[in-house]
MOPAC internal coordinates of N, CA, C and O (Angstrom, degrees):
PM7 1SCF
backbone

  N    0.0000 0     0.00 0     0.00 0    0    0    0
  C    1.4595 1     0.00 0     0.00 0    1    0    0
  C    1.5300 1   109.49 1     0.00 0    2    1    0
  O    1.2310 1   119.76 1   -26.58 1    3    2    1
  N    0.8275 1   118.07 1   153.42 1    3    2    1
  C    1.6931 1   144.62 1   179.17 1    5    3    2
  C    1.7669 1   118.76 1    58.66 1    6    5    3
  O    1.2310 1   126.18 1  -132.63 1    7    6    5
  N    1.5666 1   105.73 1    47.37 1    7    6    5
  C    1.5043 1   120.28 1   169.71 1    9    7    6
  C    1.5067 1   109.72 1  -164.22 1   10    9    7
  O    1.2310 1   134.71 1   -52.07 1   11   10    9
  N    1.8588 1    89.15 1   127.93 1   11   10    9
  C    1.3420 1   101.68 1  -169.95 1   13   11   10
  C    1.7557 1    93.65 1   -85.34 1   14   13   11
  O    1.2310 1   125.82 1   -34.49 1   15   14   13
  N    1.7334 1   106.42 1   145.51 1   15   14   13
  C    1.3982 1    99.06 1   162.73 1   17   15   14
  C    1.2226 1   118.06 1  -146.61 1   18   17   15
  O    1.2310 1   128.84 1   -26.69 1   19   18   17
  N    1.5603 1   100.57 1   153.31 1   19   18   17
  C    1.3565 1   126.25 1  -167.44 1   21   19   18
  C    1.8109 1   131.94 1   -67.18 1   22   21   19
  O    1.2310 1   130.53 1   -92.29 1   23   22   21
  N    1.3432 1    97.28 1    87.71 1   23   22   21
  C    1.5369 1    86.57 1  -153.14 1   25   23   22
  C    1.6279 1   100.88 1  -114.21 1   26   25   23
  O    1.2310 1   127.08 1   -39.90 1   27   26   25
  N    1.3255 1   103.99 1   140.10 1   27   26   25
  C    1.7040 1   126.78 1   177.80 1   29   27   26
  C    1.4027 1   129.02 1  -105.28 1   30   29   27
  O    1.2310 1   112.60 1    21.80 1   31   30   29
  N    1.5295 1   131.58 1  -158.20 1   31   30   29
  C    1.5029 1   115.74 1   179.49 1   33   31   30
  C    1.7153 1   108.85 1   -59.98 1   34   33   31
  O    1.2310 1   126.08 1   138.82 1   35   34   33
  N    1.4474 1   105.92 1   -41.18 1   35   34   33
  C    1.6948 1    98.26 1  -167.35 1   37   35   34
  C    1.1954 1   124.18 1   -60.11 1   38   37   35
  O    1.2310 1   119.98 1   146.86 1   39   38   37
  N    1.6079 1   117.64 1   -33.14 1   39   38   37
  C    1.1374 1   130.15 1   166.98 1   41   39   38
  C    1.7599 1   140.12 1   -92.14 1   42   41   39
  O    1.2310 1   118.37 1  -173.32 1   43   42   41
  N    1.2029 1   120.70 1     6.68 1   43   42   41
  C    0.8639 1   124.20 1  -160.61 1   45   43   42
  C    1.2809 1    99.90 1   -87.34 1   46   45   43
  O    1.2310 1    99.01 1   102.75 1   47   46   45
  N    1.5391 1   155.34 1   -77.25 1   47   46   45
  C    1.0496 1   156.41 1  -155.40 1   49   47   46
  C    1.5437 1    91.37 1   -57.47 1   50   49   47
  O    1.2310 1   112.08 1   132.92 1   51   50   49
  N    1.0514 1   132.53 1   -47.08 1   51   50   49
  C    1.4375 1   117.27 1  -165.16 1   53   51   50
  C    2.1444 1   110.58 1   -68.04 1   54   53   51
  O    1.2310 1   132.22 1   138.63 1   55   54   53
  N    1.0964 1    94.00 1   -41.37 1   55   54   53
  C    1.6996 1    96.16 1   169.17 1   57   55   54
  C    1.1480 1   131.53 1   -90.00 1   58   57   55
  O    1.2310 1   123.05 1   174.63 1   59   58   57
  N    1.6861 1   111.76 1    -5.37 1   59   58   57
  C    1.3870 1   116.30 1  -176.93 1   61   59   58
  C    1.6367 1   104.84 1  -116.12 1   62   61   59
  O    1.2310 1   121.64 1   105.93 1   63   62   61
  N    1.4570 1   114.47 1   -74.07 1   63   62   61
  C    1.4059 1   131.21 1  -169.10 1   65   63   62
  C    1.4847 1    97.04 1   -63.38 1   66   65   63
  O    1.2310 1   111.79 1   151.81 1   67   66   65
  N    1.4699 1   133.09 1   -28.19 1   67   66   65
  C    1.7542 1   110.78 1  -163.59 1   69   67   66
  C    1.4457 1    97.75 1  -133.85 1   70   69   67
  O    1.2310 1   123.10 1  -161.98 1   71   70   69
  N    1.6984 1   111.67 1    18.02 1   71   70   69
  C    1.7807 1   118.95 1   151.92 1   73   71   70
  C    1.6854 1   123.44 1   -68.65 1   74   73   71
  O    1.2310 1   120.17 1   -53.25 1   75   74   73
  N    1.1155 1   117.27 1   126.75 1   75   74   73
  C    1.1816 1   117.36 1   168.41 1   77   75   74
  C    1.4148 1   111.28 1   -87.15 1   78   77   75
  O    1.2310 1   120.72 1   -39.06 1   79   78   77
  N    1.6341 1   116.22 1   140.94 1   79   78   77
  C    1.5152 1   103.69 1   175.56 1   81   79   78
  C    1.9646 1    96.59 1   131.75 1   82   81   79
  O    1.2310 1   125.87 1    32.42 1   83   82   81
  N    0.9008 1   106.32 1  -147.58 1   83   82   81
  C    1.7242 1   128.65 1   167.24 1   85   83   82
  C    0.9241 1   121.00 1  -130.67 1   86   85   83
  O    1.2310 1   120.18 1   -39.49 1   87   86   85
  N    1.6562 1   117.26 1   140.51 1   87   86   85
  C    1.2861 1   103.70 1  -154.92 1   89   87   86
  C    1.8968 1    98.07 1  -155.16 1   90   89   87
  O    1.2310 1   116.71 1   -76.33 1   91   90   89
  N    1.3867 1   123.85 1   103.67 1   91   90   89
  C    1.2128 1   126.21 1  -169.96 1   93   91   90
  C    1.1218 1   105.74 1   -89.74 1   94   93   91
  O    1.2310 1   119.67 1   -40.15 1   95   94   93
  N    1.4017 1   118.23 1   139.85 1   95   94   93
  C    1.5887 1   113.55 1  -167.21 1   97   95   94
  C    1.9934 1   106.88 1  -138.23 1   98   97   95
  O    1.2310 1   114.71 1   -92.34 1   99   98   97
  N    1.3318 1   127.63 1    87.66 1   99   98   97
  C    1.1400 1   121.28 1   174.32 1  101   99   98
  C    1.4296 1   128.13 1   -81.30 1  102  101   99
  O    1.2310 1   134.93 1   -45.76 1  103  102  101
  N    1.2044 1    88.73 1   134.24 1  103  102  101
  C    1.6018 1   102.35 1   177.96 1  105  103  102
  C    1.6365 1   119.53 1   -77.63 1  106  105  103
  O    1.2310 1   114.42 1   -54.03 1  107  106  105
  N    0.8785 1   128.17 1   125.97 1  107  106  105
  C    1.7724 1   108.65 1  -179.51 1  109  107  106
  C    1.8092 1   107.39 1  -155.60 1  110  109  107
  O    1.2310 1   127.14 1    -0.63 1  111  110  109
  N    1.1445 1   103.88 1   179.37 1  111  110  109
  C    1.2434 1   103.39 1   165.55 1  113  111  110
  C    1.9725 1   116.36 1  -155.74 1  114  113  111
  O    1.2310 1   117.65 1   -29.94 1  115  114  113
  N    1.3047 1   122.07 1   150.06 1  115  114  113
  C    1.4544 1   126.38 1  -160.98 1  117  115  114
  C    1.3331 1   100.30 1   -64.48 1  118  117  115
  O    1.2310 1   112.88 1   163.79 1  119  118  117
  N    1.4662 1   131.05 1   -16.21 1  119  118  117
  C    1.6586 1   104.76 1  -177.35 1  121  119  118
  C    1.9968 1    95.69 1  -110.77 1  122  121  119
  O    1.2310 1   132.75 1  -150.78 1  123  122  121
  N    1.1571 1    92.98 1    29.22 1  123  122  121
  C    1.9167 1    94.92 1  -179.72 1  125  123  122
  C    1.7042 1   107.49 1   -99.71 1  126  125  123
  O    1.2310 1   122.77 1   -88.71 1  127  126  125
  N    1.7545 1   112.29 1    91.29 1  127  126  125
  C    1.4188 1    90.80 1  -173.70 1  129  127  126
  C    1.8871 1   123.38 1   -68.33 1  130  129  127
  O    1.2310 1   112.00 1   158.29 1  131  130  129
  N    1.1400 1   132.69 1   -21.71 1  131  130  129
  C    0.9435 1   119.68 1   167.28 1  133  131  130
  C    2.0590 1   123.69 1   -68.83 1  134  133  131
  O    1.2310 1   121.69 1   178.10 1  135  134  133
  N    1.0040 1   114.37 1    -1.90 1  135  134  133
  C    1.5729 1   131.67 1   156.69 1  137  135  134
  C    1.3904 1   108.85 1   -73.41 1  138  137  135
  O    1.2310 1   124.21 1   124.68 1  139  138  137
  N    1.3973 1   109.53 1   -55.32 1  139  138  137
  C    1.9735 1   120.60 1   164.10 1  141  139  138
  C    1.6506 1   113.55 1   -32.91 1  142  141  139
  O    1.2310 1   127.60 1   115.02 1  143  142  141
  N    1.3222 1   102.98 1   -64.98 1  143  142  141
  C    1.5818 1   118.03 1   176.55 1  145  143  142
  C    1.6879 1   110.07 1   -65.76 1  146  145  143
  O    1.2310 1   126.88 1   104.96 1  147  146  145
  N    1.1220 1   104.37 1   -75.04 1  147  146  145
  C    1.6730 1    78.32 1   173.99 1  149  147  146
  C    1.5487 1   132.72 1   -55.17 1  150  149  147
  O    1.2310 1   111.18 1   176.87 1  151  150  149
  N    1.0474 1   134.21 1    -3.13 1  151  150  149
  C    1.6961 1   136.91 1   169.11 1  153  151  150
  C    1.4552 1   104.82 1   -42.23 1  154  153  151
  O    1.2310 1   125.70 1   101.19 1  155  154  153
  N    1.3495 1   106.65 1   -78.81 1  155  154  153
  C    1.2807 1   109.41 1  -165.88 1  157  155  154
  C    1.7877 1   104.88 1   -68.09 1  158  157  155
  O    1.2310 1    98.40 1  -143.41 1  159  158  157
  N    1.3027 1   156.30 1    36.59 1  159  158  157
  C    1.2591 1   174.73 1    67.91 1  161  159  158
  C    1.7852 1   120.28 1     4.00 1  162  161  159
  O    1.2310 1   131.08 1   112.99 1  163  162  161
  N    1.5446 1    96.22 1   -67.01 1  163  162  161
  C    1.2101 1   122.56 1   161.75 1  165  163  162
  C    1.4923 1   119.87 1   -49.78 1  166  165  163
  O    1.2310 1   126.91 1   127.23 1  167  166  165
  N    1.7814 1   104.32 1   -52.77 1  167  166  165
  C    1.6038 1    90.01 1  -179.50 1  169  167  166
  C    1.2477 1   108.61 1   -78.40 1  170  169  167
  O    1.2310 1   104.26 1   167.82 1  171  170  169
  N    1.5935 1   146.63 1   -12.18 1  171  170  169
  C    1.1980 1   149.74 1   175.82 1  173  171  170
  C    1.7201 1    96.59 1   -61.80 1  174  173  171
  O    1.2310 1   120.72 1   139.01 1  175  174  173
  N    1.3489 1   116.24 1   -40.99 1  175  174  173
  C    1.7964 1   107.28 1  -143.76 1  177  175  174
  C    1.8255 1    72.71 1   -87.25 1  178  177  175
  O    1.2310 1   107.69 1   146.41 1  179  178  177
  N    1.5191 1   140.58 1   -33.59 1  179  178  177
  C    1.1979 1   117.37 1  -149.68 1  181  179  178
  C    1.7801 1   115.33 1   -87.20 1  182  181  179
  O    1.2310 1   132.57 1  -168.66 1  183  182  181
  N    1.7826 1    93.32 1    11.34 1  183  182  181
  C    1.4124 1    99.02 1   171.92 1  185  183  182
  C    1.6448 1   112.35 1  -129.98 1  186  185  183
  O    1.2310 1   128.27 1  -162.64 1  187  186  185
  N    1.6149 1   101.67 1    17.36 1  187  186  185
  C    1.7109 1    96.61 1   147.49 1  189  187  186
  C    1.5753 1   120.99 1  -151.25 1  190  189  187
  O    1.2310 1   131.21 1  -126.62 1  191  190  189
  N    1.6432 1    95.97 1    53.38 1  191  190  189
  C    1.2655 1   112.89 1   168.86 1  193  191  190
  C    1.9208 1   131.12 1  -153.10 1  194  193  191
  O    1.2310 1   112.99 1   -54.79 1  195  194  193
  N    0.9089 1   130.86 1   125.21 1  195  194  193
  C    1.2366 1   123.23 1  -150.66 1  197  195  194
  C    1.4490 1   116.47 1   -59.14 1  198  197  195
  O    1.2310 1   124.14 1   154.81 1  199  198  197
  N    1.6559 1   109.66 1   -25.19 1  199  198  197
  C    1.0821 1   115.98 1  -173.54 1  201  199  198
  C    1.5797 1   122.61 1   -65.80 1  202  201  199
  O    1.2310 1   114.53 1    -5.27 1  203  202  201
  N    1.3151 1   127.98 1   174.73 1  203  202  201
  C    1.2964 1   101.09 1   179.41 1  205  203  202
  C    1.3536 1   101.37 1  -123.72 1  206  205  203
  O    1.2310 1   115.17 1   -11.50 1  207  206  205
  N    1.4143 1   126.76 1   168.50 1  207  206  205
  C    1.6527 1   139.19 1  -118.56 1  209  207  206
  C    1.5714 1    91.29 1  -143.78 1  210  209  207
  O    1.2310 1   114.72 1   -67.41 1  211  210  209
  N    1.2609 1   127.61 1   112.59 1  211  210  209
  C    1.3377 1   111.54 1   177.16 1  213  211  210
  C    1.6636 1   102.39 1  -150.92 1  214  213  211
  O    1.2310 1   122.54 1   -30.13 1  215  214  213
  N    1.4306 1   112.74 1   149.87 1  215  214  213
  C    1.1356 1   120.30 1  -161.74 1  217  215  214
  C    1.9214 1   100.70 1  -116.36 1  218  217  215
  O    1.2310 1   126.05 1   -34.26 1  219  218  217
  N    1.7494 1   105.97 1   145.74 1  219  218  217
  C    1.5678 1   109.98 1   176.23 1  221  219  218
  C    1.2794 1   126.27 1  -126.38 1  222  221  219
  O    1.2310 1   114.50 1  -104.27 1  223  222  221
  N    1.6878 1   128.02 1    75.73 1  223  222  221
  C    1.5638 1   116.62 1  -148.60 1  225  223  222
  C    1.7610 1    98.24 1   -63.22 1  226  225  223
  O    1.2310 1   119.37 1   -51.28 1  227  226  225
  N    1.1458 1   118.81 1   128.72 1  227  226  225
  C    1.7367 1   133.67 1  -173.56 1  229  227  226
  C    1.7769 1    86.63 1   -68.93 1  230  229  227
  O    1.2310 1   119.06 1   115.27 1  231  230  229
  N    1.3737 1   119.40 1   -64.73 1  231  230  229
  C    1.4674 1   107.05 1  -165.22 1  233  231  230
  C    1.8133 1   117.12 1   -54.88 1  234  233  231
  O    1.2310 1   121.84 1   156.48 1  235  234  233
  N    1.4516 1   114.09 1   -23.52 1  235  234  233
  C    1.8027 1   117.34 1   167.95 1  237  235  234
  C    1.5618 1   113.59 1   -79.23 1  238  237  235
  O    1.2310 1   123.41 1   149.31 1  239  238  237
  N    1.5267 1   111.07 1   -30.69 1  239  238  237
  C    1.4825 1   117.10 1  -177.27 1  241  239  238
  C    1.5332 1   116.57 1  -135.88 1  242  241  239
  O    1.2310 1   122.94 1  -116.36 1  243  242  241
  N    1.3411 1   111.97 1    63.64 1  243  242  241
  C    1.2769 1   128.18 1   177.04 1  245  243  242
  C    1.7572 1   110.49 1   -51.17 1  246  245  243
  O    1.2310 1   133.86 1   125.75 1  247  246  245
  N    1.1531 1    90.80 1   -54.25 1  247  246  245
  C    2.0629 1    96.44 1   177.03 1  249  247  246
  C    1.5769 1    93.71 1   -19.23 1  250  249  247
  O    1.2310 1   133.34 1   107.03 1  251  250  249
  N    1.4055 1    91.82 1   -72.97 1  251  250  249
  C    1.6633 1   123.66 1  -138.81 1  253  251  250
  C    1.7904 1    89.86 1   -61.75 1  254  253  251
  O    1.2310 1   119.56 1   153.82 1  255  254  253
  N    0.6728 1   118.44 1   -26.18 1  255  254  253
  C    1.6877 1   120.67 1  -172.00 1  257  255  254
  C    2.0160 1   100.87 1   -87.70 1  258  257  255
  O    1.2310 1   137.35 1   154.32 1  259  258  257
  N    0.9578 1    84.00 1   -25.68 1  259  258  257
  C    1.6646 1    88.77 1  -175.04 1  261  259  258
  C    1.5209 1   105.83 1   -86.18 1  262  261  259
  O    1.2310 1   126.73 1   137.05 1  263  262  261
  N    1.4338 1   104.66 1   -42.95 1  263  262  261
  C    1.8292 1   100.72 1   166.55 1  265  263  262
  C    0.9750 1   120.63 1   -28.90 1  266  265  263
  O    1.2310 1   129.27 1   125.14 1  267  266  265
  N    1.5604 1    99.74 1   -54.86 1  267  266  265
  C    1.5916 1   109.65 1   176.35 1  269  267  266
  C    1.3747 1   146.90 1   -79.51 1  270  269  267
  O    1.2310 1   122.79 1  -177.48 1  271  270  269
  N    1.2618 1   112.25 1     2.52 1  271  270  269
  C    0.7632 1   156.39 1  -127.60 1  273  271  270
  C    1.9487 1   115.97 1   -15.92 1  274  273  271
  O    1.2310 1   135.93 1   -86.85 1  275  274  273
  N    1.4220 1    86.78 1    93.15 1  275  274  273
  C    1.6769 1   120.01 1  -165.42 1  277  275  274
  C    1.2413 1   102.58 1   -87.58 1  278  277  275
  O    1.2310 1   118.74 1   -74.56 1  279  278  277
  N    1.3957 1   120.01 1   105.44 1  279  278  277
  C    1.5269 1   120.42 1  -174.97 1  281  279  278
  C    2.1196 1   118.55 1  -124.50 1  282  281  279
  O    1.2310 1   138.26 1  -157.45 1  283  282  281
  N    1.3597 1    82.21 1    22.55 1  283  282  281
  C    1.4344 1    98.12 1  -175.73 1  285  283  282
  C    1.7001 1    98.00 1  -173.62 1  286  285  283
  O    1.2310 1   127.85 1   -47.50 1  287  286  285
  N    1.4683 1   102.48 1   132.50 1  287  286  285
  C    1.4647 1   113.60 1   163.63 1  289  287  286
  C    1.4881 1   113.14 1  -123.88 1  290  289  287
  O    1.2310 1   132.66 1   -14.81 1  291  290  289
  N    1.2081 1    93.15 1   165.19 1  291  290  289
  C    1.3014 1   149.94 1   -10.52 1  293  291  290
  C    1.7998 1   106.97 1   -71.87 1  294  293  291
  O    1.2310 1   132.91 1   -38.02 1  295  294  293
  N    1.4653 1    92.67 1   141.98 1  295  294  293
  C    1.4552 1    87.38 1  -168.00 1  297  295  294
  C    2.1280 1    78.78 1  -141.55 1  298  297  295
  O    1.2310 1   128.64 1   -34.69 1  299  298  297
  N    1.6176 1   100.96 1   145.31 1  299  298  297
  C    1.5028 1   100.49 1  -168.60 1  301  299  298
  C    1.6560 1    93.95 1  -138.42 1  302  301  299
  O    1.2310 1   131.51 1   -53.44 1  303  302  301
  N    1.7239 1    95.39 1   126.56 1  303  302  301
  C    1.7315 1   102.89 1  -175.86 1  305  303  302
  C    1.4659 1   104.54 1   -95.18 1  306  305  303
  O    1.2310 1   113.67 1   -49.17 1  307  306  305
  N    1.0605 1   129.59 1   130.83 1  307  306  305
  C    1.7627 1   110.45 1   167.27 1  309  307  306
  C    1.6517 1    90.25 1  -113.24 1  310  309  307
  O    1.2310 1   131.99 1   -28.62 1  311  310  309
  N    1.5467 1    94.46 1   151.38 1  311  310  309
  C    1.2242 1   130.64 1  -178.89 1  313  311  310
  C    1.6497 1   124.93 1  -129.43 1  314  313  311
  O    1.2310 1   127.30 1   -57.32 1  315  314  313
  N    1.6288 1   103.55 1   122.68 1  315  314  313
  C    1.4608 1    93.60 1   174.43 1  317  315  314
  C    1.6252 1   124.18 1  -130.97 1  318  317  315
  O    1.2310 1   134.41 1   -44.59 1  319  318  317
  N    1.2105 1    89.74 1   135.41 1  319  318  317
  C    1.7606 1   104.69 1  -160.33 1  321  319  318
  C    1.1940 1   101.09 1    63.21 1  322  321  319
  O    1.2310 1   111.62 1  -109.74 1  323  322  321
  N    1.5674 1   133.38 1    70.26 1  323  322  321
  C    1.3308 1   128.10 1  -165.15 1  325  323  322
  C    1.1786 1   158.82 1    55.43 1  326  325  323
  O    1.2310 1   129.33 1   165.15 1  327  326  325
  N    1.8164 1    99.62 1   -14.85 1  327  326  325
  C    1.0379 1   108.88 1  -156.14 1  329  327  326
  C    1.5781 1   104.40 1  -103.52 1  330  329  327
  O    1.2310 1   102.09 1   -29.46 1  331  330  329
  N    1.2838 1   150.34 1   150.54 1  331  330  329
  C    1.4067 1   146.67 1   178.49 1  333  331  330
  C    1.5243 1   100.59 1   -58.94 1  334  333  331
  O    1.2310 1   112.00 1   -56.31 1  335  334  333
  N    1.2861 1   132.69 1   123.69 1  335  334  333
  C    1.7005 1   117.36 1   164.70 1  337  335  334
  C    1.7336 1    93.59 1  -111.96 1  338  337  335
  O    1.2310 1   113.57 1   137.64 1  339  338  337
  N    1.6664 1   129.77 1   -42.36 1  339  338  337
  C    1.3099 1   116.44 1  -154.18 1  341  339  338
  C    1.9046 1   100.25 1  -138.71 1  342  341  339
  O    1.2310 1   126.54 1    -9.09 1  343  342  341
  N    1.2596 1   105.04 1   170.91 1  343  342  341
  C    1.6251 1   112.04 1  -173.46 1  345  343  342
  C    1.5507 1   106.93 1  -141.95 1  346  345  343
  O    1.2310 1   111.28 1   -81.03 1  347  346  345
  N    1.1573 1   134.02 1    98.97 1  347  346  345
  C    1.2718 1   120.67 1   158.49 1  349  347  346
  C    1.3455 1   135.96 1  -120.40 1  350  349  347
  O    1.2310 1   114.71 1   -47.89 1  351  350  349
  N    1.2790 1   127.63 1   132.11 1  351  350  349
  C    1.4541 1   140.90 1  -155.77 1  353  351  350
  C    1.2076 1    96.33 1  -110.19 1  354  353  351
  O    1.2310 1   124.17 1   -40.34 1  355  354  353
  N    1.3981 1   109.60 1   139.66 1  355  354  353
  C    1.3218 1   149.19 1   169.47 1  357  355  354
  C    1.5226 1   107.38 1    77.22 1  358  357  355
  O    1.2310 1   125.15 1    -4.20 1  359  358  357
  N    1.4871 1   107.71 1   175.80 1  359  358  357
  C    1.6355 1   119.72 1   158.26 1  361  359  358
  C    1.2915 1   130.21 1    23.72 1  362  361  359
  O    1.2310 1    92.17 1  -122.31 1  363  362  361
  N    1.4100 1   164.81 1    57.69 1  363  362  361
  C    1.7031 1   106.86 1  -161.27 1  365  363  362
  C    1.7068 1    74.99 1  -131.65 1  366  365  363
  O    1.2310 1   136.42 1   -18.58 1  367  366  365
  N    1.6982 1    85.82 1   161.42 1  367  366  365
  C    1.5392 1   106.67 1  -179.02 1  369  367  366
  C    1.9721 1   109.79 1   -69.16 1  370  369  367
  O    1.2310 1   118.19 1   -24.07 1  371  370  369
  N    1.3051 1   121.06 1   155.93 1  371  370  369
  C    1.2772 1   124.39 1  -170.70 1  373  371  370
  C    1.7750 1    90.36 1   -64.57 1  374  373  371
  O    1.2310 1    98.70 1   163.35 1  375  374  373
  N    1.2284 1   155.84 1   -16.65 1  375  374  373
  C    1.5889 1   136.41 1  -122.69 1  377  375  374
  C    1.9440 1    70.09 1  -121.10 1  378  377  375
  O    1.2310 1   125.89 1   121.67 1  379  378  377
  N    1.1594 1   106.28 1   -58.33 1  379  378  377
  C    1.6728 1   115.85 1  -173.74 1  381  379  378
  C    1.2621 1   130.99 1   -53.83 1  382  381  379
  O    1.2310 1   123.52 1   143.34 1  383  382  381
  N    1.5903 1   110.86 1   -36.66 1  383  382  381
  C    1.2493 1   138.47 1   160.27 1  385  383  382
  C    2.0059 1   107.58 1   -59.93 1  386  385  383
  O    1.2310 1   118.72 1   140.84 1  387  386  385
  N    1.0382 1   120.04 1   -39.16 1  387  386  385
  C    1.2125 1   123.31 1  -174.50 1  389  387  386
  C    1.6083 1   100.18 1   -94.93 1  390  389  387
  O    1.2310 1   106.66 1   118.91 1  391  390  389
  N    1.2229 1   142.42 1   -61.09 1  391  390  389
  C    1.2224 1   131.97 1   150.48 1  393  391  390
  C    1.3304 1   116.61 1    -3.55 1  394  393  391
  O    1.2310 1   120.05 1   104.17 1  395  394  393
  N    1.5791 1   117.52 1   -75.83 1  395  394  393
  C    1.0942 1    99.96 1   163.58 1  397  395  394
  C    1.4167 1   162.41 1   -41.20 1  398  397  395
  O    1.2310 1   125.91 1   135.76 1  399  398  397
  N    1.3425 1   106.25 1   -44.24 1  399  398  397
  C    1.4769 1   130.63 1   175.28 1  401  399  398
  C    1.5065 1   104.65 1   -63.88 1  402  401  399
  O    1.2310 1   115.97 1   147.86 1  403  402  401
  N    1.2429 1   125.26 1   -32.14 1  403  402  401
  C    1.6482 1   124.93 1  -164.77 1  405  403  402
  C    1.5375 1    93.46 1   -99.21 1  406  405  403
  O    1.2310 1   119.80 1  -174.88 1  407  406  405
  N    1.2690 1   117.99 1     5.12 1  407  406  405
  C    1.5602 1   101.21 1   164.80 1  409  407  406
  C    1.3466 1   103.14 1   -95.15 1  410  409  407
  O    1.2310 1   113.87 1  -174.44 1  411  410  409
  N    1.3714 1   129.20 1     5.56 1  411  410  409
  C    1.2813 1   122.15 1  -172.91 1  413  411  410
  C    2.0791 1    96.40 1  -107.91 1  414  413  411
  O    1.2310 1   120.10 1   180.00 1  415  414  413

């Protein structure tokens, strides 16, 4: 709890796809200012929520954004026990973002 991390092709299945638990995964990129604004959101939610908080720059791991097929950022998948359950695009406030996750 309370560190967002940065995960790419090498790592992704091991912290995302074969994690048990919940697992929020943003997509973003450094010249995306609303990705800018939510960062510091993210590191707030990853130290009062169990789930874990992980970030995917699309321009280093394009694949991985295309898997998903991520066509707007910031766009954030949560996953539980690996599995995709929810998708949300754009903005969202820290209270909504956590709302969410605890319905899972």
């Amino acid at each position: 709890m309370g560190k967002v991390l940065s995960l790419n092709n090498s790592n992704f299945k091991g912290e995302v796809i074969e994690s048990k638990g919940l697992v929020l995964v943003d997509f973003w990129a450094d010249w995306c200012g609303p990705c800018k604004m939510l960062a510091p959101i993210l590191e707030e939610l990853s130290e009062e929520t169990e789930a874990k908080i992980c970030k995917v720059n699309v321009d280093e791991s394009g694949d991985l954004a295309g898997d998903y097929g991520i066509r707007s950022i910031p766009t954030m998948i949560i996953f539980k026990d690996g599995v995709k359950v929810d998708q949300i695009v754009g903005l969202r406030q820290k209270s909504e973002l956590l709302e969410k996750l605890n319905s899972y």
